[in-house]
C-alpha positions as CSV (number, residue, x, y, z in Angstrom):
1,X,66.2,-3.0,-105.5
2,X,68.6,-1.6,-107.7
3,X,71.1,1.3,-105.9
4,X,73.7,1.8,-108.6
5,X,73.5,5.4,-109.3
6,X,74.9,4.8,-112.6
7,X,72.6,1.9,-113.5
8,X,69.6,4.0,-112.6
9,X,70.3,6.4,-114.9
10,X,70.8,4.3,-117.8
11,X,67.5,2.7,-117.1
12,X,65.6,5.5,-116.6
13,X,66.8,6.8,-120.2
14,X,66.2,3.3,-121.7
15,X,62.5,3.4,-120.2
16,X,62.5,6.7,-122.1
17,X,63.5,4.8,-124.7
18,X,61.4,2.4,-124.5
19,X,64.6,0.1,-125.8
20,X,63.7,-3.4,-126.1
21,X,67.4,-5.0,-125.9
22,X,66.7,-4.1,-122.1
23,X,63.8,-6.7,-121.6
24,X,64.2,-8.7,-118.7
25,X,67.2,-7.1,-117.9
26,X,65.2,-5.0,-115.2
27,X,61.8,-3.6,-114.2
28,X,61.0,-0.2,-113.4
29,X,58.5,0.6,-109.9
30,X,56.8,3.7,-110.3
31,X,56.0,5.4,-106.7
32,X,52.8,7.4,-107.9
33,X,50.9,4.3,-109.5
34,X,52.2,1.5,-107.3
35,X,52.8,-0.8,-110.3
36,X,56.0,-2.5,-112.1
37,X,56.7,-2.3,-115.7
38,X,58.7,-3.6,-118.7
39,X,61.2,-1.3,-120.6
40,X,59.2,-1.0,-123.3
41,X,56.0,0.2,-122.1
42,X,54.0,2.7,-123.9
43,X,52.3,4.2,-120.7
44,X,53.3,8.0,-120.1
45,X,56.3,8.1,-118.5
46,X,57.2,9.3,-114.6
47,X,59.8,11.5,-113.4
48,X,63.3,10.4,-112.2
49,X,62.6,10.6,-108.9
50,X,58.9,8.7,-109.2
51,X,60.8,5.2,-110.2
52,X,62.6,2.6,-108.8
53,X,64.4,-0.6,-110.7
54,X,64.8,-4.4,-110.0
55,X,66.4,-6.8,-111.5
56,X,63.1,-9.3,-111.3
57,X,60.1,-9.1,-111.0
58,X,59.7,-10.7,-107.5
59,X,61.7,-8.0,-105.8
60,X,59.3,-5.4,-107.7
61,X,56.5,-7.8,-106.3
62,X,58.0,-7.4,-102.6
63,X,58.5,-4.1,-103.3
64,X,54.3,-3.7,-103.1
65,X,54.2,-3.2,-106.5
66,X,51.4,-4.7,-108.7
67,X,52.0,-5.9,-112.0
68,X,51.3,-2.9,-114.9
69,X,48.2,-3.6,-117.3
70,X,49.3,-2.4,-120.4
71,X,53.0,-3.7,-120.6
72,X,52.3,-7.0,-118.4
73,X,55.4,-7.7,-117.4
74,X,55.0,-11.2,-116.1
75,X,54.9,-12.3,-120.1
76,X,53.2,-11.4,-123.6
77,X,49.6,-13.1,-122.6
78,X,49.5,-14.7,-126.2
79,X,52.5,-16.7,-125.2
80,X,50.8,-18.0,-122.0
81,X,49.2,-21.1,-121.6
82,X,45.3,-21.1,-120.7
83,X,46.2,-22.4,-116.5
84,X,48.8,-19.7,-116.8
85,X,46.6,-17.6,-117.7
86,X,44.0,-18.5,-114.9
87,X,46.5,-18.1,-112.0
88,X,47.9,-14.8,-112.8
89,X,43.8,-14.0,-112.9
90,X,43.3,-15.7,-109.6
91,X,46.6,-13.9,-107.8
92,X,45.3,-10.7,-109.2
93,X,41.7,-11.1,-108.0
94,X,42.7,-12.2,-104.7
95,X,46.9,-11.3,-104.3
96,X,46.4,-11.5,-100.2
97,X,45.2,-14.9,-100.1
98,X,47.7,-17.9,-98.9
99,X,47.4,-20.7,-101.7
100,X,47.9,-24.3,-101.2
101,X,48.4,-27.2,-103.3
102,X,44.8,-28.3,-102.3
103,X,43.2,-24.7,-104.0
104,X,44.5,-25.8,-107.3
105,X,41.3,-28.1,-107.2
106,X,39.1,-25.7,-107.6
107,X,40.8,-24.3,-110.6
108,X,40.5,-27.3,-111.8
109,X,44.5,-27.3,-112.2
110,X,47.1,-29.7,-111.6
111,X,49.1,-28.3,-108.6
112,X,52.4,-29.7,-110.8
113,X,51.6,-28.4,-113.9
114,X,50.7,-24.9,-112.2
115,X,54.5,-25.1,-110.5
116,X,55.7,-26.2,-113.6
117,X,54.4,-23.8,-116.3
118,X,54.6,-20.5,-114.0
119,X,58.3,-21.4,-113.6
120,X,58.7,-22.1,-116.8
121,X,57.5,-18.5,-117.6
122,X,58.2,-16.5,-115.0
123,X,61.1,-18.1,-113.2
124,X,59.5,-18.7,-110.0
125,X,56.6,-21.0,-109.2
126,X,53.0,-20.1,-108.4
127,X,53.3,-20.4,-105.0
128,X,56.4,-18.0,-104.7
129,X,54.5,-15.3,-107.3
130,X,51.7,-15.0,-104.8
131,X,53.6,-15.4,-101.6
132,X,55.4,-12.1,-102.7
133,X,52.0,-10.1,-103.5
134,X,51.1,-11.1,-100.4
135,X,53.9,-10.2,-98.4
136,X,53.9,-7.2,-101.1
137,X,50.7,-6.1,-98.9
138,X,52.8,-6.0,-95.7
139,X,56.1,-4.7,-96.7
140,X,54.2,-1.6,-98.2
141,X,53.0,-0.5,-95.0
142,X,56.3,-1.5,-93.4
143,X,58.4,0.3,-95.9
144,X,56.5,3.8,-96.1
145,X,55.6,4.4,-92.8
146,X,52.0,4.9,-93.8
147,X,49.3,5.0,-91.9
148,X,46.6,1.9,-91.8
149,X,44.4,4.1,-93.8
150,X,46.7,5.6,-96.4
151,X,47.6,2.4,-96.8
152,X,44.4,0.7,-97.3
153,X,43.1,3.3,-100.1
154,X,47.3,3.6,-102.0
155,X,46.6,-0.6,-102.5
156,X,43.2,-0.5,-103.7
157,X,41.2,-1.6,-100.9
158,X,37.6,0.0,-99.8
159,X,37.5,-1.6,-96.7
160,X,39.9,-1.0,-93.9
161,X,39.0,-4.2,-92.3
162,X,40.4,-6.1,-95.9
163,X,43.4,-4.3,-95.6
164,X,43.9,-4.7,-92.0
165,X,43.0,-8.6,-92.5
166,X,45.8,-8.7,-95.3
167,X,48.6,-7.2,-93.1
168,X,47.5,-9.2,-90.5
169,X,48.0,-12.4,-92.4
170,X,51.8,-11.8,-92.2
171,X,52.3,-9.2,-89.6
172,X,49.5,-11.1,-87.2
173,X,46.8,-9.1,-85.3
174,X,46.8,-5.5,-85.3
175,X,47.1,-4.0,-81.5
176,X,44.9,-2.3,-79.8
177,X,45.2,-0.2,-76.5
178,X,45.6,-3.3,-74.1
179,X,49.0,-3.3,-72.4
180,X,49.0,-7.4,-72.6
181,X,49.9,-7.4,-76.0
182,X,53.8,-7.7,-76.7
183,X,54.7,-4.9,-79.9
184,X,58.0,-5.7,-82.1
185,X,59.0,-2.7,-84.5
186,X,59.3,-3.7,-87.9
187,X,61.4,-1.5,-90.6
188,X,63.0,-1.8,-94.0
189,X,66.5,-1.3,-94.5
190,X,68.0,-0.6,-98.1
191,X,71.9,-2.2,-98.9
192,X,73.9,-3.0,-101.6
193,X,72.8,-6.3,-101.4
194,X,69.1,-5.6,-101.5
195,X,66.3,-4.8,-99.3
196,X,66.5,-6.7,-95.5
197,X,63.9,-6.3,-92.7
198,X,65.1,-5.7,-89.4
199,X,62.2,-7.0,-86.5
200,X,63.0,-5.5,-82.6
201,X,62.1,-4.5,-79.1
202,X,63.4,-1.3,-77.0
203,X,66.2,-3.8,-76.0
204,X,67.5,-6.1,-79.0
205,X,67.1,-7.3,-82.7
206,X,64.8,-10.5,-83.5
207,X,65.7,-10.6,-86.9
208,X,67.1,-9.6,-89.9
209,X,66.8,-10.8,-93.1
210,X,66.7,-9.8,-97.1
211,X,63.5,-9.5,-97.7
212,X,63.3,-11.9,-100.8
213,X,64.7,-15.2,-98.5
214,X,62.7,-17.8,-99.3
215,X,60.7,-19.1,-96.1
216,X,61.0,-15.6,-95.1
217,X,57.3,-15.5,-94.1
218,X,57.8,-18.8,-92.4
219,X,60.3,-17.3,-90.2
220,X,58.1,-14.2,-89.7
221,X,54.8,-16.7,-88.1
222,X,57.3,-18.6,-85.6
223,X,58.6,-15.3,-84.5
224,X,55.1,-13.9,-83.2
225,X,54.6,-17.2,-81.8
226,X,57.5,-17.3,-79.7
227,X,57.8,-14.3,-79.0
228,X,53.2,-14.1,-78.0
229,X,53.7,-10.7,-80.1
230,X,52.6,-8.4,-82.7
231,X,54.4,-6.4,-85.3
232,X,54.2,-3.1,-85.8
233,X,55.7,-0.7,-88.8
234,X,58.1,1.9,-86.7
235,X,61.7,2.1,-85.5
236,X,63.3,2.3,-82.6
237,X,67.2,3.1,-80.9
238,X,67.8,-0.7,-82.0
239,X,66.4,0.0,-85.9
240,X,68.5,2.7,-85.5
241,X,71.5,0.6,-84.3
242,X,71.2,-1.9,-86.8
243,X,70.7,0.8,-89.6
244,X,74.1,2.6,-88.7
245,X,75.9,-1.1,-88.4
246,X,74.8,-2.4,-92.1
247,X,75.6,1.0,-93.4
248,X,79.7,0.9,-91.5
249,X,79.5,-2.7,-92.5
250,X,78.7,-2.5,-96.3
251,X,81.4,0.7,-96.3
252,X,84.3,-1.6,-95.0
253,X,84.9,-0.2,-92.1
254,X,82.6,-2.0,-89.1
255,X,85.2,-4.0,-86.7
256,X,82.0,-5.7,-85.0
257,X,78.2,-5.4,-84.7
258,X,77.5,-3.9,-81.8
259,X,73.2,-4.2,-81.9
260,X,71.8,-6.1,-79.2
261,X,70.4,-9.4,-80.3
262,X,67.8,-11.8,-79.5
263,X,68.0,-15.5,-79.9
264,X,64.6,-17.4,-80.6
265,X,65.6,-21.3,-80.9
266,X,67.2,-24.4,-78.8
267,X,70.2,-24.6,-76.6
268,X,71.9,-26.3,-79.3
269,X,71.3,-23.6,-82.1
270,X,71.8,-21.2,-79.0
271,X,75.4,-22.8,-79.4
272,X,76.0,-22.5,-82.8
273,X,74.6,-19.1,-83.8
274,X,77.4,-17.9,-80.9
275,X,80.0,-20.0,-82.3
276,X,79.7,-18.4,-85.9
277,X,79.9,-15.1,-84.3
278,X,83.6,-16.0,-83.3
279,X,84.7,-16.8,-87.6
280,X,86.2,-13.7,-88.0
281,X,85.3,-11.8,-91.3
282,X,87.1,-12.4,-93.9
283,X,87.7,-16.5,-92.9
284,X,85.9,-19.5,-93.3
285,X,85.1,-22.4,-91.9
286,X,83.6,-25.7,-93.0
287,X,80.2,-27.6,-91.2
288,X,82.7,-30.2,-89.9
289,X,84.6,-27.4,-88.5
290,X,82.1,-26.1,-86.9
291,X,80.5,-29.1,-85.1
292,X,84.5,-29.6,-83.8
293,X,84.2,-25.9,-82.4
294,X,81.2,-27.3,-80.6
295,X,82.3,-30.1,-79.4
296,X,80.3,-32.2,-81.7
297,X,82.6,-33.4,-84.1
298,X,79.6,-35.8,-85.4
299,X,77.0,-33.3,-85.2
300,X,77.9,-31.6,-88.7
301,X,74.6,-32.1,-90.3
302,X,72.6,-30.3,-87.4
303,X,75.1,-27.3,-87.5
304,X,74.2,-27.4,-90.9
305,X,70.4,-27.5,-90.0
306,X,71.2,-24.4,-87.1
307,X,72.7,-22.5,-89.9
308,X,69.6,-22.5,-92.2
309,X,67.2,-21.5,-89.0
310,X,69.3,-18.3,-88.5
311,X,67.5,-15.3,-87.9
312,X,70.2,-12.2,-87.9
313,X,71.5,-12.4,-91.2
314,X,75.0,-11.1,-91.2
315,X,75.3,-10.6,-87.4
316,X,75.1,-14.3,-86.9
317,X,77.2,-14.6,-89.9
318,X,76.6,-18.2,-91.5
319,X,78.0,-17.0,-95.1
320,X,80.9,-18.1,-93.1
321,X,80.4,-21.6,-93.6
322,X,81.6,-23.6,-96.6
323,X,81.5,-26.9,-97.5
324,X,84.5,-29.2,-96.6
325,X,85.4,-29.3,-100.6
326,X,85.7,-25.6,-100.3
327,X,82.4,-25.3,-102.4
328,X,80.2,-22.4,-101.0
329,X,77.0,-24.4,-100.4
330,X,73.6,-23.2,-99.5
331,X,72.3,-19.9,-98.1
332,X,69.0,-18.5,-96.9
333,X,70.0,-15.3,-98.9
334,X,71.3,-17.3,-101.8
335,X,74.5,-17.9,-103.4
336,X,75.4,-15.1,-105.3
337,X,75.1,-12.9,-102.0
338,X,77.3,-15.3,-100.2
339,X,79.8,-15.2,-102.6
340,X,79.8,-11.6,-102.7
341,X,79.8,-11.1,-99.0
342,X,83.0,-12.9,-98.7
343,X,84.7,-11.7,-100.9
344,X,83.8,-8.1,-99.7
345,X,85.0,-9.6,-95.9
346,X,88.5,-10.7,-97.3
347,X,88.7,-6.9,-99.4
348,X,88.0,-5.0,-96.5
349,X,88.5,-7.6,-93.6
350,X,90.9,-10.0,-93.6
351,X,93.7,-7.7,-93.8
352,X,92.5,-5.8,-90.8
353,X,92.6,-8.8,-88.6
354,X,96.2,-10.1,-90.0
């Protein structure tokens, strides 16, 4: 989501507008209807306060808002192909459901051509539009604070057991009253960077992670497994803690996380995720470097593997890690954030610990 003061302004004037140059350049989210727009739309247009801009429409689509009718901002449906077409239908009809390559059968699609011609339109494949409407479902309830049944009836559904069965798809089962059943708090945290979701206990921090990560929902299943647990909208004194260390962090002026964390993986990734806390901010080091901190100067392709399972974005900071070229190399987050979160480290960082 886009926090810029200054950009917000312009965009709300050029939704006034209705400006065309501005197309793709963002989307508008407007709180009162729930659904994402183009710049040009010729719907009545909200107050100020009611709207909310992304730069994509997949962050609009985590955001829990639902594509607009009138301005369809996926694409101009005369310029869509007839299987386009039929998947935006099917997400639409059914935007909780969990596709596979195997459902494409019964849209009598080829599962390549569907990954090819929604990326080709939309920038993002099938499965990744409907993985965030899904997860869209989720974050809404995460993200207000609402109740189950405000919830249900603000996303359309007339049953609270459909609702409840699409948050549960993510989230896992709703708790009742029995004391066996382990609760983590789940809340969203706004940055400069973009939205994150923090997941704790009363006693530490299971994860955070921008909400847009790709495998996010991945991570999100092997957590309630390990953990035998639920998840629960809320927050806690660790949300809390974690809320006041990304906002000193982001500002420049954090010296070291101080939330209580959680690991959830082998001895091995144990040993790396407590490594990478050591790279001070503002440095880097490369894989190879790494597995030699670790005594396993071989080893440089499983660091590499224990720094794409990280589940405490930023805490456990594997942004830290380049490649031996000096290239920055993958992250979870992507690139663009990992560039820009060192070179925010070595601006407000680096000179601190020289």
């Amino acid at each position: 989501m886009i926090t810029n003061q200054a950009k917000i302004d312009l965009y709300y004037q050029m939704l006034l507008e209705k400006n065309s140059t501005f197309e793709g350049v963002f989307y508008a989210g407007i709180k009162t209807t729930g659904i994402f727009c183009r710049p040009t739309c010729p719907a009545r247009k909200p107050k100020k306060e009611n709207c909310e801009f992304f730069e994509t429409a997949k962050e609009a689509t985590l955001a829990s808002y639902r594509p607009c009718k009138r301005c369809l901002p996926l694409s101009n449906p005369s310029h869509l192909s007839p299987e386009v077409k039929k998947l935006v239908r099917a997400i639409e009809e059914n935007p909780e459901r969990k596709w596979t390559d195997r459902d494409f059968d019964a849209l009598s699609i080829s599962a390549n051509t569907a990954r090819r011609q929604f990326k080709k339109q939309f920038g993002m494949t099938f499965i990744e539009y409907a993985r965030s409407r899904r997860l869209g479902f989720a974050f809404e309830h995460i993200r207000k604070g609402t109740s189950f049944i405000d919830a249900q009836l603000n996303t359309g559904y007339e049953s609270s057991n459909g609702f409840r069965d699409a948050f549960t798809r993510t989230m896992g089962t709703v708790p009742t009253k029995s004391a066996d059943i382990k609760l983590l708090t789940a809340h969203w945290i706004e940055t400069p960077l973009g939205s994150m979701l923090a997941i704790a206990d009363e006693n530490a921090l299971y994860l955070l992670e921008f909400v847009d990560r790709r495998g996010l929902e991945t991570e999100i299943e092997k957590l309630r497994k390990r953990a035998h647990a639920a998840i629960i909208p809320g927050a806690n004194s660790i949300i809390q803690q974690i809320s006041s260390d990304l906002t000193n962090y982001f500002n420049g002026t954090l010296t070291q996380f101080t939330t209580p964390i959680h690991y959830l993986g082998s001895n091995f990734q144990k040993s790396v995720w407590d490594e990478l806390q050591k790279i001070p901010a503002g440095t880097t080091l490369s894989y190879k470097e790494l597995a030699e901190k670790i005594n396993n100067p071989k080893g440089y392709r499983a660091v590499a593997r224990a720094n794409g399972t990280n589940q405490l974005s930023l805490i456990v900071p594997c942004h830290r890690v380049i490649n031996k070229n000096g290239a920055l190399g993958g992250y979870g987050g992507g690139v663009d954030r990992k560039e820009w979160l060192l070179k925010h480290e070595i601006k407000h960082y680096n000179r601190k610990s020289n």
